[in-house]
C-alpha positions as CSV (number, residue, x, y, z in Angstrom):
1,X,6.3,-25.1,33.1
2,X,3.7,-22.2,32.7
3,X,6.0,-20.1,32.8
4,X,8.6,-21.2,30.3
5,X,5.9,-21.6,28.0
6,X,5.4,-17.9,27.9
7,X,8.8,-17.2,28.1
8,X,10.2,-19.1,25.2
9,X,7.6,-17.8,22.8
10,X,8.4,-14.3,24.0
11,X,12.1,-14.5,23.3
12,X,11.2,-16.5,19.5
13,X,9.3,-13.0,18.5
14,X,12.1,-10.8,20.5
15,X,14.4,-12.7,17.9
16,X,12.2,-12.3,15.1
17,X,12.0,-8.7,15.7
18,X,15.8,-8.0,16.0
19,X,16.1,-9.7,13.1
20,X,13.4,-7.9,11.0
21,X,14.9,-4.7,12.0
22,X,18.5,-5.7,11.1
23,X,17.1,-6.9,7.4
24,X,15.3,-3.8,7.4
25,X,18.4,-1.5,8.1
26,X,20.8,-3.5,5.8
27,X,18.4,-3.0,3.1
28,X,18.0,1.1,3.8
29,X,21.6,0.7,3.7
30,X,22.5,-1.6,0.5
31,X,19.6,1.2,-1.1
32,X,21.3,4.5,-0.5
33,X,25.2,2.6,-0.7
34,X,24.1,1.8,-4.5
35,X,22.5,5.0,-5.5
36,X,24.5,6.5,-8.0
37,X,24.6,10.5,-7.9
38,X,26.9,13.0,-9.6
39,X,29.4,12.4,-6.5
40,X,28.8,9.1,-6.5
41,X,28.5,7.4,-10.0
42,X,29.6,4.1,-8.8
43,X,30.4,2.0,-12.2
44,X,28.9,4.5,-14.9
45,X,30.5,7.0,-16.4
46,X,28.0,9.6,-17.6
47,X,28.6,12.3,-19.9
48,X,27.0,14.8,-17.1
49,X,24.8,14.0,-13.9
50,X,23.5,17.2,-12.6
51,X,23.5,18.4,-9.4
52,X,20.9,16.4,-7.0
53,X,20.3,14.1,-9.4
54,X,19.4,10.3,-8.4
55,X,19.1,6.9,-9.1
56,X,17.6,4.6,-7.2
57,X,19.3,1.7,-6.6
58,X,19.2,-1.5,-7.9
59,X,19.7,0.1,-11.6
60,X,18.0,-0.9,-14.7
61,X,20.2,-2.2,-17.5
62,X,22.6,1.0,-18.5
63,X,24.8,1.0,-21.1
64,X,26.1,3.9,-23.3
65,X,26.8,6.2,-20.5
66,X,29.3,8.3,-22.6
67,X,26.3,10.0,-24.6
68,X,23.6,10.0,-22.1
69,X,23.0,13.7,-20.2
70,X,21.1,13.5,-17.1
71,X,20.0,17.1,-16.1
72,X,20.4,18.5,-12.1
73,X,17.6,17.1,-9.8
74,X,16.4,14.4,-11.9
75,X,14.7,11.2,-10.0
76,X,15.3,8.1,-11.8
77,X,13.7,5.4,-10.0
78,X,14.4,1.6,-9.5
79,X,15.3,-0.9,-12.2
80,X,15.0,2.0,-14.9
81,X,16.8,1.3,-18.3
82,X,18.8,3.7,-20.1
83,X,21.1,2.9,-23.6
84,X,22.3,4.9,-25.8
85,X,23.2,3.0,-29.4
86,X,21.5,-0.2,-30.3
87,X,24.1,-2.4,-27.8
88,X,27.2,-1.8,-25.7
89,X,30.7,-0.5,-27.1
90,X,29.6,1.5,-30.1
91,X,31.3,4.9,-31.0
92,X,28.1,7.1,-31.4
93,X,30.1,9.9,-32.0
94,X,30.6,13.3,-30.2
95,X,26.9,14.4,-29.6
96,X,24.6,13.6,-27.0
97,X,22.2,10.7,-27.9
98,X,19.8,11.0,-24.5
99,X,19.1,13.9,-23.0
100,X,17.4,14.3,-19.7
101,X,16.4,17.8,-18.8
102,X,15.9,19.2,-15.2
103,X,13.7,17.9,-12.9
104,X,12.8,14.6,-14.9
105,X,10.8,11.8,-13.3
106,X,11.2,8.5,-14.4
107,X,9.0,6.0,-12.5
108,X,10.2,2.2,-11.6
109,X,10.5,0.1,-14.2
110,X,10.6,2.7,-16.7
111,X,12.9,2.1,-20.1
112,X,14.4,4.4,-22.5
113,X,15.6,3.3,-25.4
114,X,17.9,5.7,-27.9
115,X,19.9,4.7,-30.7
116,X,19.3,8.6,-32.4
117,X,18.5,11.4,-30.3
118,X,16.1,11.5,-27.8
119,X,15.4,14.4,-25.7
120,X,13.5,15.4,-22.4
121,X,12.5,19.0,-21.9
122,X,12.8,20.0,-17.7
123,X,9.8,19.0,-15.3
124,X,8.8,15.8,-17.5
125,X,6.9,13.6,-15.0
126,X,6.7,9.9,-16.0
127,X,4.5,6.9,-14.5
128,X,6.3,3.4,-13.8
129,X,6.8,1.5,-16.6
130,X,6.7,4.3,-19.4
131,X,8.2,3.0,-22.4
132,X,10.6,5.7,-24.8
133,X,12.3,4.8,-27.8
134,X,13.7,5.6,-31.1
135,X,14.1,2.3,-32.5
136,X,11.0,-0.2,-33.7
137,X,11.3,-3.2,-35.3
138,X,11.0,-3.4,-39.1
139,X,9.1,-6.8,-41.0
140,X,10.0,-5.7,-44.4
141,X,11.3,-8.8,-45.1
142,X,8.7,-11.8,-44.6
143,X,11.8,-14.6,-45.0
144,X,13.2,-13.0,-42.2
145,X,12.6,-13.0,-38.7
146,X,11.3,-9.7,-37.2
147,X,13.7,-9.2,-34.5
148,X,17.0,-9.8,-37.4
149,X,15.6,-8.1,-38.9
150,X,17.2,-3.7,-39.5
151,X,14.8,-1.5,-37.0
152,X,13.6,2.1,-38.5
153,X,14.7,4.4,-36.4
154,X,13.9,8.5,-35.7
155,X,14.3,11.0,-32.9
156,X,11.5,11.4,-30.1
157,X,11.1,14.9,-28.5
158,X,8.9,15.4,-25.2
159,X,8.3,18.9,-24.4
160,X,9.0,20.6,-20.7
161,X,5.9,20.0,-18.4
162,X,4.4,16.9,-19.9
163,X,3.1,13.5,-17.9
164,X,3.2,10.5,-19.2
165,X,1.2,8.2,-17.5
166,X,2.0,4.4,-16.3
167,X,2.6,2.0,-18.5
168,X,3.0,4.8,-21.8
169,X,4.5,3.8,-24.8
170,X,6.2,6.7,-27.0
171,X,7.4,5.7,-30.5
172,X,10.2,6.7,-32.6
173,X,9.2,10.1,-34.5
174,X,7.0,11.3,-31.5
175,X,7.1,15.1,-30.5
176,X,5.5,15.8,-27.8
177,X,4.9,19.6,-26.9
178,X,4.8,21.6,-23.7
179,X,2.4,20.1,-20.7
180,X,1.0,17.6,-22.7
181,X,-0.7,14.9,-20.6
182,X,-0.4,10.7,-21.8
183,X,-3.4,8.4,-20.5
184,X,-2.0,5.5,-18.9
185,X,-1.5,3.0,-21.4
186,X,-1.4,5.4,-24.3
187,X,0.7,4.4,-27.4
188,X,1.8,7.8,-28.8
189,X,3.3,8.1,-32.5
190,X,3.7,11.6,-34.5
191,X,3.2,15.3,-33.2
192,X,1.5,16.2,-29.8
193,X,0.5,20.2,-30.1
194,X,1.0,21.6,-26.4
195,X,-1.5,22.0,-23.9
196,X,-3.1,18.9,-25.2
197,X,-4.4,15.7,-23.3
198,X,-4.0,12.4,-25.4
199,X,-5.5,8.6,-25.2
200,X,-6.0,5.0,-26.1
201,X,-3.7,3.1,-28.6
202,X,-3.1,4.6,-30.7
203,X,-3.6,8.0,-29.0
204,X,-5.4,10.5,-30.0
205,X,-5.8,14.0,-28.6
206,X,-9.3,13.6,-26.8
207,X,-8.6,17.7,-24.6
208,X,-6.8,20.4,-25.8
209,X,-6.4,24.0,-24.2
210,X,-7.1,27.2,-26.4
211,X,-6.0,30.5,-25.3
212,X,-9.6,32.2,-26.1
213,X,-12.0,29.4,-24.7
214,X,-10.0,27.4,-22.3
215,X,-10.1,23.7,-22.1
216,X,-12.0,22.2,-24.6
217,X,-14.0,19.8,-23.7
218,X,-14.4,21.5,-20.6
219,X,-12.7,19.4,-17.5
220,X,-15.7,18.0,-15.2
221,X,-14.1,18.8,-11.9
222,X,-12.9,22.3,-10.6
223,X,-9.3,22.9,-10.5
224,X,-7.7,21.4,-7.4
225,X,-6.3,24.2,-4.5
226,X,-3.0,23.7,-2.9
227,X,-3.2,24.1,1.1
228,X,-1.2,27.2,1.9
229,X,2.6,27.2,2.6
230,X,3.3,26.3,6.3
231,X,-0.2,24.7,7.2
232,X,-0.3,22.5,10.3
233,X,-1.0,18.7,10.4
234,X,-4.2,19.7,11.7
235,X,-5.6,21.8,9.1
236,X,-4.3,20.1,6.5
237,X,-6.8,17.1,7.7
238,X,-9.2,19.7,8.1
239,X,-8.7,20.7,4.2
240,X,-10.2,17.6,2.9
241,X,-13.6,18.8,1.9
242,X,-12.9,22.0,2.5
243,X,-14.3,24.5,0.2
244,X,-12.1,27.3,-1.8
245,X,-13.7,30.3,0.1
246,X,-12.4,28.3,3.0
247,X,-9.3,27.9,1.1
248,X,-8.8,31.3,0.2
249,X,-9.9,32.4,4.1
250,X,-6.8,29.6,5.7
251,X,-4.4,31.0,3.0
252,X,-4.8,34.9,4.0
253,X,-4.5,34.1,8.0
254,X,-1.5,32.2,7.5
255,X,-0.3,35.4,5.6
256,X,-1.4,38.0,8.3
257,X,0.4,35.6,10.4
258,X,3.5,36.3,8.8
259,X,3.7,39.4,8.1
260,X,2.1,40.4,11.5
261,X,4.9,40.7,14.7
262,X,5.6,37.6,16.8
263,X,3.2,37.4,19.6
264,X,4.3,37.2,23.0
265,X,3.3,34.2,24.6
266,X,1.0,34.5,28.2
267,X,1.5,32.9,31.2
268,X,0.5,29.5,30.3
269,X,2.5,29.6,27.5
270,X,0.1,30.4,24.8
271,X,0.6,33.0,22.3
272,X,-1.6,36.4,23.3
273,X,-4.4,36.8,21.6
274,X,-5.2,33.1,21.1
């Protein structure tokens, strides 16, 4: 009796296990089966994905394909939304409505929302749940509820480089320039100059960066290094903390490294010199 006591709980959790890891792989697989990429769009019909472009699978709600432009190497992530015209089946005529340039990030849950033309310049990062639109609902008419009621509508513009943090809400008539940074939770309306840092609701430009002083106010905390190309496991743990003489010292021996000739290794198998 002991021992079937031990044994039938053992072969429970060896079942629970296989079947964890079977879940597990279905769901890797059901995930990269219903991405759609430029080779495979599956049931949309874009008017361009670029090259290593991506999106994540399950989709958001997607409808005007025809006049949407996705730019090469774009990652577009989980339950995104993106419509072009107010609702399916509308002829929108023969320009592009939204425009993604390369290298856009949309985070997870993110939505935008075009009806008239809205553009993304390359390398624009977003946060999940970033909200873009043209369209905002009009109350003109107090006998008539809001949502029947006509939305004003106006093109949005967000320059190459910028970040919009989580949860960012950009309104109709919004330009945005180049690198601008978006606070998390930030509703933007109107003109962004570039090089500019904007918060709160609604934002206001609260750091801006001036060719002759720099970034004004100035930022509290140094500049952040990059570990040098090809660091090991091991001193990239070692880099936390690490100060940018330090910095500076890794990033010139991994270049000597490089441009120095192979070393020949020694009897135990250890490069000479080591």
């Amino acid at each position: 009796m002991p021992k079937k006591q031990k044994l039938f709980p053992a072969l429970a959790a060896w079942r629970r296990r296989t079947l964890s890891r079977a879940v597990h792989r279905g769901a890797r697989w059901v995930r990269e089966t219903g991405a759609v990429t430029a080779d495979r769009p599956g049931p949309y019909r874009f008017g361009r994905i670029g090259e290593g472009t991506r999106l994540a699978y399950p989709q958001g709600t997607v409808f005007g394909e025809e006049w949407i432009r996705l730019g090469e190497h774009c990652v577009i992530a989980e339950q995104v939304t993106l419509t072009a015209g107010m609702m399916p089946g509308l002829d929108l005529g023969p320009d592009p409505v939204l425009t993604l340039g390369n290298g856009v990030v949309l985070g997870r849950g993110s939505h935008v929302v075009a009806s008239r033309p809205v553009v993304f310049g390359d390398d624009v990062f977003c946060g999940p749940y970033v909200y873009v639109t043209s369209d905002n609902h009009s109350y003109d008419d107090p006998g008539t509820p809001v949502g029947r009621q006509w939305p004003r509508t106006a093109p949005v513009e967000i320059g190459s480089g910028s970040w919009l943090g989580a949860g960012a809400v950009i309104l109709p008539g919004a330009r945005l320039g180049r690198n601008v940074v978006v606070a998390a939770g930030s509703v933007v309306r109107g003109t962004v100059p570039d090089h500019a840092v904007v918060a709160g609701a609604p934002a206001r430009v609260v750091r801006r960066w001036e060719p002759a002083t720099g970034w004004q106010p100035p930022l509290r905390t140094p500049a952040p290094v990059p570990p040098p190309e090809g660091a090991t496991p091991e001193e990239l743990r070692a880099l936390e903390g690490a100060t940018p003489e330090q910095l500076r010292a890794l990033a010139a021996l991994g270049s000597l490294t490089e441009d120095s000739p192979a070393a020949e290794p020694d009897a135990a198998g250890a490069p000479a010199g080591r």
